[in-house]
C-alpha positions in Angstrom: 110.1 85.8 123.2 106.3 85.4 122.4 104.9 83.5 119.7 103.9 85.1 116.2 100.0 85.9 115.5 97.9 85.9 112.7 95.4 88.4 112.0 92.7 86.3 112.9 94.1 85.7 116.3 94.4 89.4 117.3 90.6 90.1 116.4 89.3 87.5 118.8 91.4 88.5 121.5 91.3 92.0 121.2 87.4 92.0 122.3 85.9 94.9 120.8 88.5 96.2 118.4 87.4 96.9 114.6 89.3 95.6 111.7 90.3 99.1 110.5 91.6 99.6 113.7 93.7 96.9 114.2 95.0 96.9 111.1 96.1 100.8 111.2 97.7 99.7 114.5 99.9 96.9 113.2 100.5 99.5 110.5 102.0 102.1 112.3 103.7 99.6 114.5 105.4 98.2 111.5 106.6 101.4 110.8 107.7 102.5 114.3 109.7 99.4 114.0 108.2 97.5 117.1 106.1 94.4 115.0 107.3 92.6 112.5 105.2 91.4 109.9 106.2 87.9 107.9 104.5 87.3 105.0 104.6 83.6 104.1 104.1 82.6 100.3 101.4 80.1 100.4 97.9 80.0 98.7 96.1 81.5 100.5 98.9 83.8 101.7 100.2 83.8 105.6 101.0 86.4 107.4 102.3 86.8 110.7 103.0 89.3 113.2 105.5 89.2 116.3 107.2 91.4 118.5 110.7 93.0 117.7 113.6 93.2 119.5 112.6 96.9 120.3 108.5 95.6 120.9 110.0 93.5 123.2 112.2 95.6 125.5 108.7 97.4 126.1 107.4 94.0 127.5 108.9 95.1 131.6 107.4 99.0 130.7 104.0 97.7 129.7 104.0 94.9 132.4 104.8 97.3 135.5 101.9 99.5 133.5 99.3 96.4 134.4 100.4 96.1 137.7 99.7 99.6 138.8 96.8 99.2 137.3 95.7 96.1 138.8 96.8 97.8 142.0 95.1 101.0 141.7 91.6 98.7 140.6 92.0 97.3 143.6 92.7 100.6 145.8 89.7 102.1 144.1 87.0 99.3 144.9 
């Protein structure tokens, strides 16, 4: 199981990706059931996002996914 990620986190390591963007992708994932989102009660307020059980059994689908890739970059060089 991976670690939960704050907001913050995601924009730095998503290179490129706008806020509106990431935030209607957590959105939608939240709805399609693979994120969860844990908002903590704290001033300021927390929130947290992690993988679901059904996020995660796409971890081997999206993992074979970078592999062909990686394969196919280095095919195509």
């Amino acid at each position: 199981m991976m670690r939960p990620w704050r907001f913050n986190e995601l924009m730095k390591d998503l290179d490129g990706i706008s806020q509106k963007v990431l935030t209607d992708s957590l959105r939608s994932m939240e709805a399609d059931g693979i994120v969860n989102r844990t908002v903590f009660a704290e001033v300021p307020p927390r929130v947290e996002y992690s993988l679901s059980e059904l996020g995660e059994s796409l971890c081997p689908i999206i993992k074979t996914m970078e592999k062909w890739g990686n394969d196919y970059k280095a095919h195509a060089e």
